[in-house]
C-alpha positions as CSV (number, residue, x, y, z in Angstrom):
1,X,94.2,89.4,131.1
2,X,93.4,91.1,127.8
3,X,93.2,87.6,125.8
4,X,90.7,86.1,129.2
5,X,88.4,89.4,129.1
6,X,88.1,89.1,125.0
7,X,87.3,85.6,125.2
8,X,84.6,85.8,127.8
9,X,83.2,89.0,125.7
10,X,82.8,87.1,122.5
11,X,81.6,84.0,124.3
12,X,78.7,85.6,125.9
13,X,77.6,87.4,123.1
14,X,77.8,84.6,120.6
15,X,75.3,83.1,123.1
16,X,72.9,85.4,122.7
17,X,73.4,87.7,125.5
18,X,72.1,91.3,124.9
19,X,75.1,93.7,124.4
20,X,74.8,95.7,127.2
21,X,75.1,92.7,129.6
22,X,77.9,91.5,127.6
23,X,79.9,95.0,127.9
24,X,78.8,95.6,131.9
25,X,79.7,91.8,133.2
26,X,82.6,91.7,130.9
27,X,83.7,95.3,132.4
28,X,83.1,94.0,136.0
29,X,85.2,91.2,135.4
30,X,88.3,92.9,134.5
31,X,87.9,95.0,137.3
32,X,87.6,92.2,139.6
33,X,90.2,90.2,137.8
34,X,92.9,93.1,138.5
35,X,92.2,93.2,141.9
36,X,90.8,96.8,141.0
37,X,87.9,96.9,143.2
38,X,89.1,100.8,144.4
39,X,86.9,101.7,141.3
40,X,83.6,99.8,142.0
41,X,82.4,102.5,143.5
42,X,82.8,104.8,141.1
43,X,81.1,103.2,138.1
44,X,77.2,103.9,138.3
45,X,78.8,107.4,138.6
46,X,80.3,106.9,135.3
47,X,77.5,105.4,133.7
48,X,75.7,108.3,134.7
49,X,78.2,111.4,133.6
50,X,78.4,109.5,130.1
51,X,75.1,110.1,129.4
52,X,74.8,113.1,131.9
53,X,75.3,115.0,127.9
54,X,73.8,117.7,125.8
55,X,75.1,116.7,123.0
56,X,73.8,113.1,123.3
57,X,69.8,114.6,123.3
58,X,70.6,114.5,119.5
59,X,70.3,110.4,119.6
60,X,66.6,110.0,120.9
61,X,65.6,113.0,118.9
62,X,66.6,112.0,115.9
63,X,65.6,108.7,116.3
64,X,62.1,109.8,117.4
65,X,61.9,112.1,114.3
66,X,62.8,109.1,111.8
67,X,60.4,106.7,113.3
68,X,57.7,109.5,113.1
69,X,58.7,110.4,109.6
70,X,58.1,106.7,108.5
71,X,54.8,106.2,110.1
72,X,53.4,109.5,108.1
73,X,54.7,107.5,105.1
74,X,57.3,109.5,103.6
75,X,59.3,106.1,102.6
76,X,57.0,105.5,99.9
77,X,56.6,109.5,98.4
78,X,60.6,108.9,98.1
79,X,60.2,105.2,96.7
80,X,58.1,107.3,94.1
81,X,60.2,110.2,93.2
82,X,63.3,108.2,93.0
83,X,61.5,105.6,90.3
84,X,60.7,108.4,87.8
85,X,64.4,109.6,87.8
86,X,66.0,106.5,88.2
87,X,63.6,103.1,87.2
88,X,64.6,104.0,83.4
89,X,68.3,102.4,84.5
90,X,68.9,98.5,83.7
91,X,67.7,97.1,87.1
92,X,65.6,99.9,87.2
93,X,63.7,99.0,91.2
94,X,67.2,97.9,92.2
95,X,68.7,101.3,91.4
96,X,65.7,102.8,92.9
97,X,66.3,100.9,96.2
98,X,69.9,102.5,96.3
99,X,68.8,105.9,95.6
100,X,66.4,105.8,97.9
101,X,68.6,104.8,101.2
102,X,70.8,107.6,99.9
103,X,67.7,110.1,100.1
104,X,66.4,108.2,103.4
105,X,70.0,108.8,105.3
106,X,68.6,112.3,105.5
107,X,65.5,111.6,107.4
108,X,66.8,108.1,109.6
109,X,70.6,108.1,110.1
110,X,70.2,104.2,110.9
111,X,71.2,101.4,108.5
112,X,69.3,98.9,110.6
113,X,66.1,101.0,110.1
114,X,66.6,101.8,106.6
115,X,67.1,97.5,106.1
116,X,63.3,97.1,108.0
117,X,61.6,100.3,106.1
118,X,62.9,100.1,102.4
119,X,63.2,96.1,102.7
120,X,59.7,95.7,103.1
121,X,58.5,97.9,100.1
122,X,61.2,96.4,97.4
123,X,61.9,93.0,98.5
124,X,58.2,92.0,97.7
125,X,58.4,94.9,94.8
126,X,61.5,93.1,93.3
127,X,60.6,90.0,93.7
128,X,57.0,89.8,91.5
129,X,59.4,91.8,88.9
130,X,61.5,88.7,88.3
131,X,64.4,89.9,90.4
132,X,66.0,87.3,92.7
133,X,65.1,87.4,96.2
134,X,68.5,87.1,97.4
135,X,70.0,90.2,95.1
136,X,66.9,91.8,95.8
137,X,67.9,91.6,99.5
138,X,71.5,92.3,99.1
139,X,71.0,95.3,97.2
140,X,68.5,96.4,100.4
141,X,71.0,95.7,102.7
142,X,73.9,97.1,100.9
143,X,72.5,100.1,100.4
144,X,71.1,100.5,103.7
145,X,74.7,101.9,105.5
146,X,74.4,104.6,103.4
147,X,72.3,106.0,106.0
148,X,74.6,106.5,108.6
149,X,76.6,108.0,106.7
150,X,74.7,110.7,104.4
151,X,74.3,113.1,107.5
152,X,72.5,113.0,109.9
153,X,74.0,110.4,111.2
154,X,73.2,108.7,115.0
155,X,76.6,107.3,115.1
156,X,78.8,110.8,113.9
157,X,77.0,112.4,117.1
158,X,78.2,109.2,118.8
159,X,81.7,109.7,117.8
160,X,81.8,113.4,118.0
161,X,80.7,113.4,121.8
162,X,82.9,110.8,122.6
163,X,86.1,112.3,120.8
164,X,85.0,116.0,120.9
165,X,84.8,116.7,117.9
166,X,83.0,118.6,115.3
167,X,79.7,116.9,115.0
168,X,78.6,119.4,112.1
169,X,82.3,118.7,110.7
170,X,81.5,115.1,110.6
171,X,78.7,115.8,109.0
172,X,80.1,117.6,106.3
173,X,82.6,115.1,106.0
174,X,80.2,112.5,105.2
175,X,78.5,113.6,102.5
176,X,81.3,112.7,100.1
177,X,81.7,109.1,100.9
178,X,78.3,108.3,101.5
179,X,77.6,109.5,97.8
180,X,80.3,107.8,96.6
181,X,79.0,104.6,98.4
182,X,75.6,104.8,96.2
183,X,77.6,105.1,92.8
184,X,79.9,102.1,93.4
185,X,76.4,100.2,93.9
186,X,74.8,101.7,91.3
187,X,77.5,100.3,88.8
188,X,77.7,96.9,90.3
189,X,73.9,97.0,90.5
190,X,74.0,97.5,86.7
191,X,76.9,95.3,85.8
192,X,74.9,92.5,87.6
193,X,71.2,93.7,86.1
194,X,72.8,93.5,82.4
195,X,74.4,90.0,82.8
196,X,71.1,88.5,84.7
197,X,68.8,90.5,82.1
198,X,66.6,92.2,84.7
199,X,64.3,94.4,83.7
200,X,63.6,98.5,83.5
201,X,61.1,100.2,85.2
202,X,60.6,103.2,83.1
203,X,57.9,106.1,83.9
204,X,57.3,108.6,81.5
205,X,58.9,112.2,83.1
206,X,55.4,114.4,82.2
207,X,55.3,118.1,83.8
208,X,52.5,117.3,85.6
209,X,54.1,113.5,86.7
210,X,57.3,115.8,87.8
211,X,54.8,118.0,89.9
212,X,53.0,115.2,91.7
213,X,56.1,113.2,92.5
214,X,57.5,116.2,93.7
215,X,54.9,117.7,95.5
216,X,54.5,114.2,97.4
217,X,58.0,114.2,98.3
218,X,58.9,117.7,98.8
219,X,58.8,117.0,102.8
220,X,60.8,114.3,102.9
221,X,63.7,116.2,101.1
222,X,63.6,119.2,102.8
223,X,63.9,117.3,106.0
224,X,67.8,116.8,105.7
225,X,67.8,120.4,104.2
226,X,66.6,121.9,107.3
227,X,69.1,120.0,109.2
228,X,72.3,120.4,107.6
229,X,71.4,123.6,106.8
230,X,70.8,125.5,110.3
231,X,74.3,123.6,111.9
232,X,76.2,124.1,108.9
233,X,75.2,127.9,108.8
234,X,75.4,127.7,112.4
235,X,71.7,128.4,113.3
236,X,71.9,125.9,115.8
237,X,73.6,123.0,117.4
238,X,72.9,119.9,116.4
239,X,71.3,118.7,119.3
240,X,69.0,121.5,119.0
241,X,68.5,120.6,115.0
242,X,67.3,117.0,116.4
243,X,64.8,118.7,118.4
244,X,64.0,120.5,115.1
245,X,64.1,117.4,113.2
246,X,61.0,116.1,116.0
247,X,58.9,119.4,115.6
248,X,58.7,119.0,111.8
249,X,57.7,115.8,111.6
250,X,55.0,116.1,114.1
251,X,54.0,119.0,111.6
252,X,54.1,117.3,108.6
253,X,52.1,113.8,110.3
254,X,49.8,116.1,112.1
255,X,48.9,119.4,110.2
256,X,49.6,118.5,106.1
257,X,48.9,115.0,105.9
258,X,47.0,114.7,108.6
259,X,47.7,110.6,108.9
260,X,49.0,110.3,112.5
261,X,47.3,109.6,115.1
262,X,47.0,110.0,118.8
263,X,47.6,105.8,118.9
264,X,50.5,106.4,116.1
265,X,52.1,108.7,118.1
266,X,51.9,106.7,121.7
267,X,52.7,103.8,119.5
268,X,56.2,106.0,118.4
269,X,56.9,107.7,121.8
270,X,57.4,103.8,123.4
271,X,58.8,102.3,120.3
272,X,61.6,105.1,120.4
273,X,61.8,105.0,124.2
274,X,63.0,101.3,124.6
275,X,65.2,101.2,121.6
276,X,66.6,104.4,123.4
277,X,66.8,102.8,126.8
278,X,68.6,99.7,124.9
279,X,71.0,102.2,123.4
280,X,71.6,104.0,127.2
281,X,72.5,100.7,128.4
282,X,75.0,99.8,126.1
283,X,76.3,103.0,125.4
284,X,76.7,103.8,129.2
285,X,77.9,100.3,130.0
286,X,80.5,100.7,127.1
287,X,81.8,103.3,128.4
288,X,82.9,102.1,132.0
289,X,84.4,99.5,129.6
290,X,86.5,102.4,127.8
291,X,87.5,103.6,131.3
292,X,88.9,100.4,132.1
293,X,91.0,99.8,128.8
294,X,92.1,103.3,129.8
295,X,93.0,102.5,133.7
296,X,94.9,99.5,132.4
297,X,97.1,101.8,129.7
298,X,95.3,99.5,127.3
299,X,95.3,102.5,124.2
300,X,99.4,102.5,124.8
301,X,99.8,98.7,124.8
302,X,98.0,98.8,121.3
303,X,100.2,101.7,120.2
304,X,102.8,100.2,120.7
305,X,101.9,96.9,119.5
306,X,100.7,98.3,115.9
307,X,104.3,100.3,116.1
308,X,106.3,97.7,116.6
309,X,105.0,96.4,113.4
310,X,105.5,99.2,111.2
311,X,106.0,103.4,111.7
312,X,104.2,103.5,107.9
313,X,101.3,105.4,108.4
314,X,99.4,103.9,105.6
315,X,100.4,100.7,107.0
316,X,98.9,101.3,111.0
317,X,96.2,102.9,109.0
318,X,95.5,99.2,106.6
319,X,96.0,97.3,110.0
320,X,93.5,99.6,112.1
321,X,91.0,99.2,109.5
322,X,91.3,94.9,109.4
323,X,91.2,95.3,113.0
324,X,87.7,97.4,113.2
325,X,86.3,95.2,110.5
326,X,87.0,92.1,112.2
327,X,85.4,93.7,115.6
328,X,82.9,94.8,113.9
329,X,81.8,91.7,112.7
330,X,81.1,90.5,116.2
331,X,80.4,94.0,118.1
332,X,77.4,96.6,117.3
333,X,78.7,99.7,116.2
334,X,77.8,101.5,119.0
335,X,79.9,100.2,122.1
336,X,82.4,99.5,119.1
337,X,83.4,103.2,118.3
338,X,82.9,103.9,122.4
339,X,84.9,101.2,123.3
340,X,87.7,101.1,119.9
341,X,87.3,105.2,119.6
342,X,90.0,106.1,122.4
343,X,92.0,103.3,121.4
344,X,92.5,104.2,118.1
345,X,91.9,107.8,117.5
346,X,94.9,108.8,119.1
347,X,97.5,106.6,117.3
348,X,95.8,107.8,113.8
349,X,96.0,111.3,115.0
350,X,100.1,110.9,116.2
351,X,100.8,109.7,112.4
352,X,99.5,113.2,111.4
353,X,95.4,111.7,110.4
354,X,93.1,114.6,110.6
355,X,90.2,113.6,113.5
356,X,87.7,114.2,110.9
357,X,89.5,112.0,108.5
358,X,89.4,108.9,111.1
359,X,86.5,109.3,112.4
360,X,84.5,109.0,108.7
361,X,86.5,105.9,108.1
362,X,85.6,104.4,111.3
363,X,82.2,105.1,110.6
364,X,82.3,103.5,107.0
365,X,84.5,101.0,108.2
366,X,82.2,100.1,110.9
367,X,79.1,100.4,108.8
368,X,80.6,97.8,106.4
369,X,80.7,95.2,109.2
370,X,76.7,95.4,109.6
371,X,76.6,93.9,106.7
372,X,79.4,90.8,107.1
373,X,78.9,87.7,109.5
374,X,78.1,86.6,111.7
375,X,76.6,89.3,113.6
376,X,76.2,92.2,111.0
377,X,72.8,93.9,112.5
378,X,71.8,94.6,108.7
379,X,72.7,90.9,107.6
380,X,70.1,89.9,109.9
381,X,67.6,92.3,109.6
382,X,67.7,91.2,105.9
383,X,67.6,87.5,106.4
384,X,64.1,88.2,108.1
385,X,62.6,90.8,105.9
386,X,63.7,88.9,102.7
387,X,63.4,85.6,104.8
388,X,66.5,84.5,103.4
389,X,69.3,81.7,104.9
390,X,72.5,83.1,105.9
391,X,74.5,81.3,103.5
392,X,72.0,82.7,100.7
393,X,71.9,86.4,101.9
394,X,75.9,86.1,102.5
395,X,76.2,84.7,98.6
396,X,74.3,87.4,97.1
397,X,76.1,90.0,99.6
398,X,80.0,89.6,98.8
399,X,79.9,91.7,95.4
400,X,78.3,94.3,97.1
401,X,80.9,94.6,100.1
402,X,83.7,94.3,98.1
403,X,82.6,97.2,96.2
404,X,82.0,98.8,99.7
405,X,85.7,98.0,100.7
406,X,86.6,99.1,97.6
407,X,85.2,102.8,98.4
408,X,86.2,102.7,101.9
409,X,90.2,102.1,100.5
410,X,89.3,105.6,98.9
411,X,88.7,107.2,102.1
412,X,91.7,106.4,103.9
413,X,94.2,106.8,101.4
414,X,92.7,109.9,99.5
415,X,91.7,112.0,102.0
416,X,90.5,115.1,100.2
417,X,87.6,112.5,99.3
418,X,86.5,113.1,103.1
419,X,88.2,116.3,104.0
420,X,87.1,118.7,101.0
421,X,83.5,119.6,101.9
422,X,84.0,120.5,105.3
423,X,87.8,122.5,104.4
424,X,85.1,124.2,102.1
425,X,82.6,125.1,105.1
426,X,85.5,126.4,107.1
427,X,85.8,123.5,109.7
428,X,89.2,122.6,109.2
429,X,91.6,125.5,110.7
């Protein structure tokens, strides 16, 4: 049944059926196929408890406060700041690019939107500097899953509500890897820029330079400040810091630069309402599907399959990780941590992985894949902001996720590179 239920989910979205269809029909098969049909009844109840959630107010909210925060043009004040520091380095623009997804994870939490916003200002930037359009466009994309994981992070209140746990523990626990993330592709980015000779983009570091550049970006960076620093102080929740999140950037686009508009802002409020209503539908789909796997002991069956292969915890854990990558080539990461979540949190936990530990390294792990083919959301997002083939973006991309797996190997086998901030900040008992 398993093997039958798979094959019809892949085919249909290989197709080019939206997710959520592909989750709910595929769902409504297996129930139909096992001759369930006692639970029918049951599921628009479930579809409506699974968003029926405090905790999941933090998605729209923080999505709305990213998409307002790049309309007021804070992408380019950070573009800016991070070019004095940083354009000095061999492949100075491309090292700019990086930094600046790490800075922009604070303000978006979305890889796919961090691909659109910081693709269209260095791809064409790049480019005219004599950097190839495919690196150029790999670097974007690389560097854009950095965002999910420097908290905030859209997906870590995703796997937090689902697994109940600590959202702001996630948090902490991200900060680490995500950082970690950016060096690896700075040094590839300069290991590449030295043998291709590309060039510097140096800026003189004046007082009154430092000031501007600042002064210009100063809202931007206190954004993520704000944030993490009210839940991890325990001001408030974190649903009630995406609500925060909203309220300041409405402040900064309405009151100090004064460039948003009562168009701009209807323009936002639909903008983040459909993606949100796309995200309700999978998400709330995905997780009838979770119910299912759950009815048909599906989470055992995979226990025990991964045990009868080895009791080596480092092992399940190398095998969990080929199997999330290889889902996640195919799946959004969405219904693939509600759907994968149950499944595999449990086993990691039962071989003695801290929940904090796992779920960072499905979040990385899973991150990774939306950049891989031949469904990575990022992979296409850069083939049409860089208008690149596949076979040229997917050239230009290996280096760069092999320095991603290389970091993400890191995670799950040192895992004081994940669990050290937030046994600092007192979430781990």
């Amino acid at each position: 049944m398993i093997g039958i239920l798979l094959t019809l989910f892949f085919v249909l979205a290989i197709i080019g059926v939206p997710v959520g269809i592909v989750v709910a029909l595929s769902t409504l098969f297996g129930f139909f196929y096992t001759d369930n049909m006692i639970f029918l009844s049951m599921i628009s109840q479930r579809m409506f408890s699974a968003m029926n959630s405090f905790t999941f107010l933090a998605l729209p909210f923080f999505l709305l406060a990213g998409d307002i925060m790049n309309k007021v043009g804070l992408t380019d004040r950070l573009v800016d700041f991070a070019n004095l520091f940083f354009g000095r380095l061999k492949g100075g623009l491309a090292q700019v690019n990086i930094v600046t997804s790490i800075l922009f994870g604070g303000i978006s939490g979305a890889a796919v939107a961090d691909t659109a916003a910081l693709g269209r200002i260095f791809i064409p930037s790049m480019t005219q500097q004599g950097y190839g359009r495919s690196f150029s466009t790999a670097v974007t994309v690389a560097s854009s899953i950095i965002a999910p994981i420097i908290p905030p992070s859209i997906i870590m209140v995703l796997y937090g509500s689902i697994m109940e746990v600590s959202i702001a523990g996630l948090f902490a626990a991200g900060i680490v890897p995500g950082l970690l993330i950016g060096v690896a592709l700075m040094i590839l980015t300069r290991i590449i820029a030295g043998r291709r000779n590309y060039p510097t983009n140096p800026e003189k570091i004046t007082f009154s330079r430092l000031v501007e550049r600042t002064r210009g970006a100063m809202w931007a960076l206190m954004m993520p400040f704000i944030i993490m620093g009210g839940i991890l102080g325990g001001f408030f929740t974190p649903t009630e810091a995406a609500a925060i999140a909203v309220g300041f950037a409405l402040f900064v686009g309405l009151v100090v630069y004064r460039n948003l508009t009562f168009k701009d802002l209807y323009d936002i409020f639909f903008k983040s309402a459909v993606t949100m209503g796309v995200i309700t539908m999978i998400l709330s789909a995905a997780t009838v599907l979770a119910w299912f796997l759950a009815i048909e002991q599906i989470p055992e069956m995979v226990a025990h399959l991964f045990m009868s292969i080895s009791d080596n915890k480092y092992i399940i854990l190398l095998l969990c990780n080929i199997f999330l990558i290889i889902v996640g080539m195919f799946l959004d990461i969405g219904p693939a941590l509600l759907i994968l979540a149950p499944i595999l949190a449990p086993l990691a936990i039962n071989l003695g992985v801290h929940p904090l530990h796992f779920g960072i390294m499905m979040c990385v792990n899973l991150n990774i894949a939306l950049m891989t083919p031949p469904m990575g959301g990022c992979l296409f997002m850069g083939m049409i902001v860089g208008e690149l083939k596949l076979g040229e973006l997917v050239k230009a991309l290996w280096p760069f996720i092999l320095a991603e797996l290389f970091v993400l190997a890191l995670v799950i086998y040192i895992p004081a590179i994940t669990m050290w901030v937030p046994g600092m900040l007192g979430f781990i008992k």
